[in-house]
mmCIF file of the N, C-alpha and C atoms, coordinates in Angstrom:
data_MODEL
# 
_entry.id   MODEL 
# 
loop_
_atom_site.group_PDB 
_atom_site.id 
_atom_site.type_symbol 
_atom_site.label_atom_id 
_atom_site.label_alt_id 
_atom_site.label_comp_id 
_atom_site.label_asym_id 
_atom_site.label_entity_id 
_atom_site.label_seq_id 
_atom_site.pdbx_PDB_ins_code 
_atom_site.Cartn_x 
_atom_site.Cartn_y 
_atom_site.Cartn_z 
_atom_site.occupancy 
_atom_site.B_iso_or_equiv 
_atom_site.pdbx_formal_charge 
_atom_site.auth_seq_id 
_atom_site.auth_comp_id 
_atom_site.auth_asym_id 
_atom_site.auth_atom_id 
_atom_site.pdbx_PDB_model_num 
ATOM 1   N N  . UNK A 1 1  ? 0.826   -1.205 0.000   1.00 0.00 ? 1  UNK A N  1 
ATOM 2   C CA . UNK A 1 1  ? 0.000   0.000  0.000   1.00 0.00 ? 1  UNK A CA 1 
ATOM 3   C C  . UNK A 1 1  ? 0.866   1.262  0.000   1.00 0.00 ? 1  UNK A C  1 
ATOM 4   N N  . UNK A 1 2  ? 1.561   1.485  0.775   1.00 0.00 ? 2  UNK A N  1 
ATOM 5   C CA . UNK A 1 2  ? 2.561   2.560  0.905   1.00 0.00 ? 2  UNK A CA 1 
ATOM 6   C C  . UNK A 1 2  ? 3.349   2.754  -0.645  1.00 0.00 ? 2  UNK A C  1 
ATOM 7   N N  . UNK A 1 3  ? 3.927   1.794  -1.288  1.00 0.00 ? 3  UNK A N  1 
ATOM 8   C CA . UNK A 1 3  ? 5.140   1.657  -2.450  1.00 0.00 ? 3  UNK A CA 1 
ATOM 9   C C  . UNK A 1 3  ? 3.828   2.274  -3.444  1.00 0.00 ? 3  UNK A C  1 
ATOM 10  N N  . UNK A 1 4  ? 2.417   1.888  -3.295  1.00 0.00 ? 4  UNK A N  1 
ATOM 11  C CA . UNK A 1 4  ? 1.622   2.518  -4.368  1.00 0.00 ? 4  UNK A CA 1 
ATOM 12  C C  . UNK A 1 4  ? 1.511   4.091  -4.257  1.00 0.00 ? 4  UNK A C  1 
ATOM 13  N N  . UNK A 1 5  ? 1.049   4.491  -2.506  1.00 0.00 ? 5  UNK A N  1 
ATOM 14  C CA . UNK A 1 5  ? 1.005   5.585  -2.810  1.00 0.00 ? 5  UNK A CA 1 
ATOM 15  C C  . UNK A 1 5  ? 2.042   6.293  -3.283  1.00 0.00 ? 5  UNK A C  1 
ATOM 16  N N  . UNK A 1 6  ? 3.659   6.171  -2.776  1.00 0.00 ? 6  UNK A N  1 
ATOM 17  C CA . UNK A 1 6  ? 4.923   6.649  -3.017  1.00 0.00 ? 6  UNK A CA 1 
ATOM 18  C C  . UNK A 1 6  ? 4.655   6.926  -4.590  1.00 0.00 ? 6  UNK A C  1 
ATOM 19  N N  . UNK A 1 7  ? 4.357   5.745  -5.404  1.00 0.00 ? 7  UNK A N  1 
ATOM 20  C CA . UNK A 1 7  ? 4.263   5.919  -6.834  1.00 0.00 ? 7  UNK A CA 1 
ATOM 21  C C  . UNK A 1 7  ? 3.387   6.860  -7.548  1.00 0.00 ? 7  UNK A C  1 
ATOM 22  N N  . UNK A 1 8  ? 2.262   7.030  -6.808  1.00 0.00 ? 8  UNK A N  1 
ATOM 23  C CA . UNK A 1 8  ? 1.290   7.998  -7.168  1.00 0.00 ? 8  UNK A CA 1 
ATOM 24  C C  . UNK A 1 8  ? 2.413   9.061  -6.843  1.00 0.00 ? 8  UNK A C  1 
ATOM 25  N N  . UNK A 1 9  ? 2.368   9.461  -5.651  1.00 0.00 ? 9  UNK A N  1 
ATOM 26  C CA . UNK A 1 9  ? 3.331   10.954 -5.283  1.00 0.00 ? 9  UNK A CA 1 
ATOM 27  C C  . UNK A 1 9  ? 4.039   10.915 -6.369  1.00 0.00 ? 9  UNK A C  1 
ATOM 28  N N  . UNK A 1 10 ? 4.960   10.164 -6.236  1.00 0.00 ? 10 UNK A N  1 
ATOM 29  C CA . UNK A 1 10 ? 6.116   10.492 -7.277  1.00 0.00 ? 10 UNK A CA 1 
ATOM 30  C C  . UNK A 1 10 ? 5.933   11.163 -8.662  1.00 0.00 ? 10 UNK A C  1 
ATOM 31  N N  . UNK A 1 11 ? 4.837   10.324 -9.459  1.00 0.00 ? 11 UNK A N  1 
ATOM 32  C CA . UNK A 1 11 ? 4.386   10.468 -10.381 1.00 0.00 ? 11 UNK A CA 1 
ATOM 33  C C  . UNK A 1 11 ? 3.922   11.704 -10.640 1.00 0.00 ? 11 UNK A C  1 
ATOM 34  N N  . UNK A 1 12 ? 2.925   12.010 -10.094 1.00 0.00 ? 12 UNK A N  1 
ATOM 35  C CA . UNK A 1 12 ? 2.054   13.569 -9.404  1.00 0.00 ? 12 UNK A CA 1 
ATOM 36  C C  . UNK A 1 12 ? 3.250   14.828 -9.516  1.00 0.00 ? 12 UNK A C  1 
ATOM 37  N N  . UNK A 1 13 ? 4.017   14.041 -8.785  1.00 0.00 ? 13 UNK A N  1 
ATOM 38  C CA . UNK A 1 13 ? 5.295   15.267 -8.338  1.00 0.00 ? 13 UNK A CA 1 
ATOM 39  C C  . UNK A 1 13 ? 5.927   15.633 -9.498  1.00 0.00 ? 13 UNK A C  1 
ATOM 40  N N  . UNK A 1 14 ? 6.534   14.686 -10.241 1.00 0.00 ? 14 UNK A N  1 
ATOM 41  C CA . UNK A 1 14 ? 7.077   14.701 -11.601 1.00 0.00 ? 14 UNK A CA 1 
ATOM 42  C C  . UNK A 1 14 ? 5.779   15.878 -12.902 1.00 0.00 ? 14 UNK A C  1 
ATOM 43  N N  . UNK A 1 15 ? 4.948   15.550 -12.661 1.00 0.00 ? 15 UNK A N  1 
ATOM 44  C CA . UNK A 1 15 ? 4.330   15.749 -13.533 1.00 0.00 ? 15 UNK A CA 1 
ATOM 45  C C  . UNK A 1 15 ? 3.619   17.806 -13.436 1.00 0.00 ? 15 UNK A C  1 
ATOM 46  N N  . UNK A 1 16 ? 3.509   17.404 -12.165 1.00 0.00 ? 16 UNK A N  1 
ATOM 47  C CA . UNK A 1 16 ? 2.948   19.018 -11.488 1.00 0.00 ? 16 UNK A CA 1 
ATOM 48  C C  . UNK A 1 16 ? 4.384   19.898 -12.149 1.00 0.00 ? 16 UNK A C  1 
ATOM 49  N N  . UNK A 1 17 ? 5.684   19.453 -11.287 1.00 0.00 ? 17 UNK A N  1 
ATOM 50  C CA . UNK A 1 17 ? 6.729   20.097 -11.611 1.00 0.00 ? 17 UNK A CA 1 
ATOM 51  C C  . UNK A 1 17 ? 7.226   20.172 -13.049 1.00 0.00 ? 17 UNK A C  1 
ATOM 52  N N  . UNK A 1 18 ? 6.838   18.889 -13.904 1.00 0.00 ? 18 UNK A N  1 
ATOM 53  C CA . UNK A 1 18 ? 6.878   19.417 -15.542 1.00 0.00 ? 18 UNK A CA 1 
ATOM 54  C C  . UNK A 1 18 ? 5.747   20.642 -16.049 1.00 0.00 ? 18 UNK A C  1 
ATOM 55  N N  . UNK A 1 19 ? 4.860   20.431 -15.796 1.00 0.00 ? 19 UNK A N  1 
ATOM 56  C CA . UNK A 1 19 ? 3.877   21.117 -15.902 1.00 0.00 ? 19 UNK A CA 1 
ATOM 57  C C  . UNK A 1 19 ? 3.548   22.641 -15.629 1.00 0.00 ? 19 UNK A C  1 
ATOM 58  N N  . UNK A 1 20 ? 4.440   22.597 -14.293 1.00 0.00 ? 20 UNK A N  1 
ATOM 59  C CA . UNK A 1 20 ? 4.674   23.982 -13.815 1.00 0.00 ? 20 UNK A CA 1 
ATOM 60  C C  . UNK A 1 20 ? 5.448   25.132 -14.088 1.00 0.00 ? 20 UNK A C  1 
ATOM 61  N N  . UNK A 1 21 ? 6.836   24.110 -14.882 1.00 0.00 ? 21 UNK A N  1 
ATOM 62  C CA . UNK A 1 21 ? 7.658   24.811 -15.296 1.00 0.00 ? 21 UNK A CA 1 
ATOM 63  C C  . UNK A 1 21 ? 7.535   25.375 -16.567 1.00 0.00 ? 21 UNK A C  1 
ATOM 64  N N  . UNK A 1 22 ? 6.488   24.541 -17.144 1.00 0.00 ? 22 UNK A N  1 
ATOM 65  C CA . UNK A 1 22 ? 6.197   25.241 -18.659 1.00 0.00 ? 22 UNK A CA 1 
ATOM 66  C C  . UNK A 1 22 ? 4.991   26.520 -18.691 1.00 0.00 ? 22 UNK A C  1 
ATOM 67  N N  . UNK A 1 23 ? 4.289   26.414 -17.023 1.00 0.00 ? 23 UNK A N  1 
ATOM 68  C CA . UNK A 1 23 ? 2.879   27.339 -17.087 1.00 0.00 ? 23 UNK A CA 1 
ATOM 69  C C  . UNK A 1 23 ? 4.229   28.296 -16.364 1.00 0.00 ? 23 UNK A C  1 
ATOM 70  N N  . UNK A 1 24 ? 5.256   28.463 -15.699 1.00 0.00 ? 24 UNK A N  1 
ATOM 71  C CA . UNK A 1 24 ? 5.535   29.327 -14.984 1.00 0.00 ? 24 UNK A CA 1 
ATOM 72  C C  . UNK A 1 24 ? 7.013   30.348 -15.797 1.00 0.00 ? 24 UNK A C  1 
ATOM 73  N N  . UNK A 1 25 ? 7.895   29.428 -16.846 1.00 0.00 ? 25 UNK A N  1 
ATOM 74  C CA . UNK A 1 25 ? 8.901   29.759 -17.091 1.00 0.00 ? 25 UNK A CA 1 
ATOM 75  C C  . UNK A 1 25 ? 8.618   30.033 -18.490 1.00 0.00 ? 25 UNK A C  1 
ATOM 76  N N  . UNK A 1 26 ? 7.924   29.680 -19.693 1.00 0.00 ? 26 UNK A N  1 
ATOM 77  C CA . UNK A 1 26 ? 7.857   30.191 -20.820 1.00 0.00 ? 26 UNK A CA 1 
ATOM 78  C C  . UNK A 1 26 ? 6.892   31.888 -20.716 1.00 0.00 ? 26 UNK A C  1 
ATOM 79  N N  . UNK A 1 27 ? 6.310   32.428 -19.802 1.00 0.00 ? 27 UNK A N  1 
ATOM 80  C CA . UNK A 1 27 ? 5.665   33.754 -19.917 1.00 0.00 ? 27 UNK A CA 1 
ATOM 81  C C  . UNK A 1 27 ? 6.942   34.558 -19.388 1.00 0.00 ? 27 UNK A C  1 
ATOM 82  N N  . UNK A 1 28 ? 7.773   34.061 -18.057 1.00 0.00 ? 28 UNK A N  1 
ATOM 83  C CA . UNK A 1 28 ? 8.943   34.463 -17.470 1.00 0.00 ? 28 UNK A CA 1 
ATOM 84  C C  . UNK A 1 28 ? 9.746   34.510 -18.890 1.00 0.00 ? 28 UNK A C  1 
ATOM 85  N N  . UNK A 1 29 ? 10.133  33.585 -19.640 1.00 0.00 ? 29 UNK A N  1 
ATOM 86  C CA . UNK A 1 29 ? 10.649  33.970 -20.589 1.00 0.00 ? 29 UNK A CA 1 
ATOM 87  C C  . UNK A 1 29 ? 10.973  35.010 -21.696 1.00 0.00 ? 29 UNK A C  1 
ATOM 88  N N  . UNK A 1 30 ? 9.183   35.073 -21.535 1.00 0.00 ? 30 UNK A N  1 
ATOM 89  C CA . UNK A 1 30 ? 8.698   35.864 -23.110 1.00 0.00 ? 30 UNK A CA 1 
ATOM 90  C C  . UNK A 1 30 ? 8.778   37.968 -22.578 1.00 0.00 ? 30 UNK A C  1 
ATOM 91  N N  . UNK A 1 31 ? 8.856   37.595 -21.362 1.00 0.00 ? 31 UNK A N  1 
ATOM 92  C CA . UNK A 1 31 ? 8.782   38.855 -20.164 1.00 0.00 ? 31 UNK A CA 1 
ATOM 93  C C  . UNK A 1 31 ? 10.184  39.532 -19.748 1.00 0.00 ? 31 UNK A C  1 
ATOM 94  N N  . UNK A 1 32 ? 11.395  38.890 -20.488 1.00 0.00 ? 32 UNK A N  1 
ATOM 95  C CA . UNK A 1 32 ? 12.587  38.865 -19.870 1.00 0.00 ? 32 UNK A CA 1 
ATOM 96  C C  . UNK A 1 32 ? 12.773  40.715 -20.367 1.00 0.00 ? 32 UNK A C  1 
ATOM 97  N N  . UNK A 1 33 ? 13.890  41.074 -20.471 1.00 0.00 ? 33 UNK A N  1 
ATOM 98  C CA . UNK A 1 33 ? 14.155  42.930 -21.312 1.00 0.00 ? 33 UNK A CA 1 
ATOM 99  C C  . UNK A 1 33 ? 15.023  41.920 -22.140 1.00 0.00 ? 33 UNK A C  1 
ATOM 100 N N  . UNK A 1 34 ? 15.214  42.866 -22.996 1.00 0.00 ? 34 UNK A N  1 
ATOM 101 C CA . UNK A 1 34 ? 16.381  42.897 -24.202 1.00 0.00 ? 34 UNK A CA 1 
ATOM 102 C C  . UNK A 1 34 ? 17.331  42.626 -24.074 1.00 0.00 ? 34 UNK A C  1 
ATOM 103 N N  . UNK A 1 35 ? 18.040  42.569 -23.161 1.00 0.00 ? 35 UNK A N  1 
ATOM 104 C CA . UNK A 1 35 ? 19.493  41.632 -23.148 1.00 0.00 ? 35 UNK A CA 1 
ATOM 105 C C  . UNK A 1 35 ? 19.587  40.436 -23.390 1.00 0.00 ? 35 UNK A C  1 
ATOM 106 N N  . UNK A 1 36 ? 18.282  39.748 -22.603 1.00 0.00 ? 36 UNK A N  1 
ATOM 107 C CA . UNK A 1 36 ? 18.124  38.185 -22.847 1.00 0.00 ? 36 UNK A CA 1 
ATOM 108 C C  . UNK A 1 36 ? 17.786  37.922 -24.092 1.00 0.00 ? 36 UNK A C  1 
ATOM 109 N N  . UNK A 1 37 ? 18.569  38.350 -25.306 1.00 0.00 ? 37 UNK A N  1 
ATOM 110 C CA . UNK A 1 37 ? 18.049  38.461 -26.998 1.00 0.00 ? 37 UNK A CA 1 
ATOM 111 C C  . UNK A 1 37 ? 18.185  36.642 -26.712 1.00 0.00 ? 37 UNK A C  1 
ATOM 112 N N  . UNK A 1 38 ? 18.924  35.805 -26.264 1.00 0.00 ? 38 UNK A N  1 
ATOM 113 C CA . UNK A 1 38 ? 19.240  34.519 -26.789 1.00 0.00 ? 38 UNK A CA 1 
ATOM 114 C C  . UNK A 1 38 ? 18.353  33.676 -26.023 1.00 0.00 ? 38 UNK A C  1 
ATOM 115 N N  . UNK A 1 39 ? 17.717  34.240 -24.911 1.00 0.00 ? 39 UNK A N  1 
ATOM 116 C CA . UNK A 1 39 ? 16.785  33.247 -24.590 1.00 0.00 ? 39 UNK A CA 1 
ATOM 117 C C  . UNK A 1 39 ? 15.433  33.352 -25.297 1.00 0.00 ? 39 UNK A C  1 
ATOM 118 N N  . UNK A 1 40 ? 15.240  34.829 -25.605 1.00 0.00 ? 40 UNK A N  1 
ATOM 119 C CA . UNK A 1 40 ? 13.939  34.893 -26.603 1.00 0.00 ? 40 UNK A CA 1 
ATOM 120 C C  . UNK A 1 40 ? 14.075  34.438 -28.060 1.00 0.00 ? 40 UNK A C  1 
ATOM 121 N N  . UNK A 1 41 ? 15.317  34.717 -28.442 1.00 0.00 ? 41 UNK A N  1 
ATOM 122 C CA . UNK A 1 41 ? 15.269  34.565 -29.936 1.00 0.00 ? 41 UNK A CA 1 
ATOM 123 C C  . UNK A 1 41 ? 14.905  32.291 -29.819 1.00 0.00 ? 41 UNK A C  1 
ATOM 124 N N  . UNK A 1 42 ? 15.588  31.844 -28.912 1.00 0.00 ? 42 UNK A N  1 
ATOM 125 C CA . UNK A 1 42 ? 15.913  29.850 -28.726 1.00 0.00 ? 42 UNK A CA 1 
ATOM 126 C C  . UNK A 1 42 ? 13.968  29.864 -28.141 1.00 0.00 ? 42 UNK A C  1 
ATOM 127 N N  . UNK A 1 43 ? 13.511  30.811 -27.526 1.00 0.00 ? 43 UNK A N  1 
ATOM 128 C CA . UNK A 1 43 ? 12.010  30.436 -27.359 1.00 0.00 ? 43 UNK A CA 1 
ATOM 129 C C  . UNK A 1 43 ? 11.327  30.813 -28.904 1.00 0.00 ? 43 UNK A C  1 
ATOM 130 N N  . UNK A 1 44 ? 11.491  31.754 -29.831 1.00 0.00 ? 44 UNK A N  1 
ATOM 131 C CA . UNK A 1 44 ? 10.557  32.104 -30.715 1.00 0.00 ? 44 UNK A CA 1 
ATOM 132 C C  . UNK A 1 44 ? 10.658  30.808 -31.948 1.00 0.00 ? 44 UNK A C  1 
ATOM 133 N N  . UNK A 1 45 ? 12.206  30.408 -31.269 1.00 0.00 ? 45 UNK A N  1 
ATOM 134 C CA . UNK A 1 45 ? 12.499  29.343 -32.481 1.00 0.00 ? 45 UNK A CA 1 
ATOM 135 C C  . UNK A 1 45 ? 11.716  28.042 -32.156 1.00 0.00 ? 45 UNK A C  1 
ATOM 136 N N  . UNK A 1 46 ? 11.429  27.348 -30.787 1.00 0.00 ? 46 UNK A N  1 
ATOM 137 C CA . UNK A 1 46 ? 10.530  26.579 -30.107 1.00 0.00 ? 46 UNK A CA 1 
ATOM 138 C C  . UNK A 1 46 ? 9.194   26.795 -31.152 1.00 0.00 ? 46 UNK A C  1 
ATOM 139 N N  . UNK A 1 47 ? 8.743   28.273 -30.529 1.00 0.00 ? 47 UNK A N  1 
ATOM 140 C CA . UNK A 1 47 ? 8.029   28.235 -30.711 1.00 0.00 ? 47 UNK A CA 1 
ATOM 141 C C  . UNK A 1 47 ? 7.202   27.753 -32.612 1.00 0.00 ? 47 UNK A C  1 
ATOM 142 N N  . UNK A 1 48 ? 7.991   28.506 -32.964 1.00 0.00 ? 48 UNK A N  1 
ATOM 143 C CA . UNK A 1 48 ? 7.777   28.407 -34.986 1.00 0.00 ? 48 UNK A CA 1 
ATOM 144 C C  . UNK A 1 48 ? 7.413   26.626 -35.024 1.00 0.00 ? 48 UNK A C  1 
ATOM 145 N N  . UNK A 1 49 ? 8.720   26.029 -34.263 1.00 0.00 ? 49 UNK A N  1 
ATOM 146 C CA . UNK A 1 49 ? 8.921   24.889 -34.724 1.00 0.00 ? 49 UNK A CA 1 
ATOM 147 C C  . UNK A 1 49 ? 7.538   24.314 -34.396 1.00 0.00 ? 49 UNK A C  1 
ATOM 148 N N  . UNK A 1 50 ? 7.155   24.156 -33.156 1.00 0.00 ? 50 UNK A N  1 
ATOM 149 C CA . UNK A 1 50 ? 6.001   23.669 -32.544 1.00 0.00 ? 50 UNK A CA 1 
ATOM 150 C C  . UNK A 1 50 ? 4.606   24.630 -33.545 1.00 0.00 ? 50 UNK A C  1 
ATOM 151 N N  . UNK A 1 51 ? 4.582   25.760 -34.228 1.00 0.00 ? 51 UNK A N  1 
ATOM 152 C CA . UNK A 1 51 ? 3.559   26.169 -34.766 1.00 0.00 ? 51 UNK A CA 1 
ATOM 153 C C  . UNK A 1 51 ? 3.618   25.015 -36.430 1.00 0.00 ? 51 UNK A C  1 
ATOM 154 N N  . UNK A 1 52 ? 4.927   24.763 -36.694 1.00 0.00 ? 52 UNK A N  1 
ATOM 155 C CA . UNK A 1 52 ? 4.639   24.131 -38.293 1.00 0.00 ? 52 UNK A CA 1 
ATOM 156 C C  . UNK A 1 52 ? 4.323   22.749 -37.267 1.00 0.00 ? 52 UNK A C  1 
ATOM 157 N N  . UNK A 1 53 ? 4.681   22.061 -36.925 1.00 0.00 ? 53 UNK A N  1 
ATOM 158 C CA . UNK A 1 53 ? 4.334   20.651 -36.213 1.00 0.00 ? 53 UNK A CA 1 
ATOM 159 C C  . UNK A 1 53 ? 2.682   20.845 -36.156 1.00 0.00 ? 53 UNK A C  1 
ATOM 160 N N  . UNK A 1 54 ? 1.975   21.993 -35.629 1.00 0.00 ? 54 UNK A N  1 
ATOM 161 C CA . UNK A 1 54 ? 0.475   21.591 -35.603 1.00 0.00 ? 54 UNK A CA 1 
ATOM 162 C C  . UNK A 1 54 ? -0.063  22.317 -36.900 1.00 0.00 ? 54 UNK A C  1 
ATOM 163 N N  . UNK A 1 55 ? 0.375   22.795 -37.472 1.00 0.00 ? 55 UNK A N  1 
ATOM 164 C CA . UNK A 1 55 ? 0.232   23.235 -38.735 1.00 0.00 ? 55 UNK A CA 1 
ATOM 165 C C  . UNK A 1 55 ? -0.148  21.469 -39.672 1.00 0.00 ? 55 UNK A C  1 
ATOM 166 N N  . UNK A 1 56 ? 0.965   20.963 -39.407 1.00 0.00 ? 56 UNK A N  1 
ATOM 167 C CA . UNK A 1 56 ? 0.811   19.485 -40.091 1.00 0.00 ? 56 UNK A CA 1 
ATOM 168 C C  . UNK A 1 56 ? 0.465   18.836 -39.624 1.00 0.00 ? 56 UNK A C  1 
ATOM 169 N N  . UNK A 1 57 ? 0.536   18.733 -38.592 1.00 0.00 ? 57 UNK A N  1 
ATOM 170 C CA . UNK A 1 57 ? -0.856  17.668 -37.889 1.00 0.00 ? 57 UNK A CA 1 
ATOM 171 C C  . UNK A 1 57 ? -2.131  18.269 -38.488 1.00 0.00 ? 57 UNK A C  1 
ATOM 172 N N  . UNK A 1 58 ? -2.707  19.503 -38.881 1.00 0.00 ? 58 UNK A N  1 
ATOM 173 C CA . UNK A 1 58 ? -3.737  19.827 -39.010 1.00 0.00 ? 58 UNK A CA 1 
ATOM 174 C C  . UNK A 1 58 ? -4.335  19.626 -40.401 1.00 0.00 ? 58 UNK A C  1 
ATOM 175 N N  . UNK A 1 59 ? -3.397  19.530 -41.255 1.00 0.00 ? 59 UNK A N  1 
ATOM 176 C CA . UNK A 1 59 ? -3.323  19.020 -42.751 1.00 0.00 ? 59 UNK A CA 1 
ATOM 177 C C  . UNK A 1 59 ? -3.831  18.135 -42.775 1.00 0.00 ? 59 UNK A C  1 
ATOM 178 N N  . UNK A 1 60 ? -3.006  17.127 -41.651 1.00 0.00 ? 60 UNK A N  1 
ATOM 179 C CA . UNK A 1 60 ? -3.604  15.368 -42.057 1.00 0.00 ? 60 UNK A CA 1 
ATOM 180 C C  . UNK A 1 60 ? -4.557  15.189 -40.961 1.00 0.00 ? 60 UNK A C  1 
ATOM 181 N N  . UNK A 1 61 ? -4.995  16.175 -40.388 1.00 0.00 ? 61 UNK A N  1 
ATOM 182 C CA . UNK A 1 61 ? -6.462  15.670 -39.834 1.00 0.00 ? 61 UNK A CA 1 
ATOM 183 C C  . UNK A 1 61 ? -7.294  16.628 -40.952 1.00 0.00 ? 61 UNK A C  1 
ATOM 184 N N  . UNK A 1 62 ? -7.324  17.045 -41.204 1.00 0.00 ? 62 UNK A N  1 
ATOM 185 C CA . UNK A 1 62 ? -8.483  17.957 -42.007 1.00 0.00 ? 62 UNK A CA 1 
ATOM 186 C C  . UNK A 1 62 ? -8.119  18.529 -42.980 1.00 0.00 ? 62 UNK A C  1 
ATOM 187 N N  . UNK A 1 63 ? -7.632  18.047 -43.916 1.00 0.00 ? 63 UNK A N  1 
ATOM 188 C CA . UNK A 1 63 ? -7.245  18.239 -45.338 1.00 0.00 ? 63 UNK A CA 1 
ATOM 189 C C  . UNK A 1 63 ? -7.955  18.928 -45.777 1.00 0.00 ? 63 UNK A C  1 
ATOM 190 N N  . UNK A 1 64 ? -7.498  19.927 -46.201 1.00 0.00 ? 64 UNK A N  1 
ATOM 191 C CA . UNK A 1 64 ? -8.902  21.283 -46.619 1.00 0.00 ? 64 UNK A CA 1 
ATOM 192 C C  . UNK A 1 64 ? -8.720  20.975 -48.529 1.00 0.00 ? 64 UNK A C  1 
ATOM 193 N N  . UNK A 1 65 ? -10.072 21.151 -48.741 1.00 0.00 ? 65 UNK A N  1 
ATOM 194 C CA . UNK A 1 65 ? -10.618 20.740 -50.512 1.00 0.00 ? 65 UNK A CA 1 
ATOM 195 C C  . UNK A 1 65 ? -9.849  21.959 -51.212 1.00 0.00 ? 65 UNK A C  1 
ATOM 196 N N  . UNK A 1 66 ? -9.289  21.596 -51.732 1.00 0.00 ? 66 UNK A N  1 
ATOM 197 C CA . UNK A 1 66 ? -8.752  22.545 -52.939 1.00 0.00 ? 66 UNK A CA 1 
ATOM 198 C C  . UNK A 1 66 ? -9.164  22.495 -54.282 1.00 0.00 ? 66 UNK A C  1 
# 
C-alpha cells in the first residue's frame, strides 16, 4: 500500500513540476528585457517549430478541398 502511494506521489510530483515549469517559465521567458536576446530569440524558435508541427498535424487531420 505505501510503495503505491509513493508511486502515485512520485508520479504527481514529476508531472505538477513538468507542468509547472512550462505554465511558470515560458511567460517568465517571453517577459525577460532585451538583453536576454538569446533566450527569446531559442524560445521564438521553439516556438515556430512547434507552430509548423500543428500546422501538419492539421493538414492530415483535415485536409482542406482545394
Amino acid at each position: 500500500m505505501k510503495t503505491q502511494a509513493e508511486g502515485l506521489i512520485s508520479s504527481w510530483l514529476s508531472f505538477s513540476i513538468f507542468t509547472g515549469l512550462n505554465i511558470v517559465l515560458l511567460p517568465c521567458l517571453a517577459l525577460l528585457p532585451p538583453r536576454f536576446n538569446n533566450f527569446l530569440q531559442f524560445n521564438a524558435l521553439g516556438r515556430s517549430a512547434q507552430s509548423v508541427v500543428i500546422r501538419d498535424w492539421d493538414r492530415k487531420v483535415s485536409p482542406r478541398k482545394s
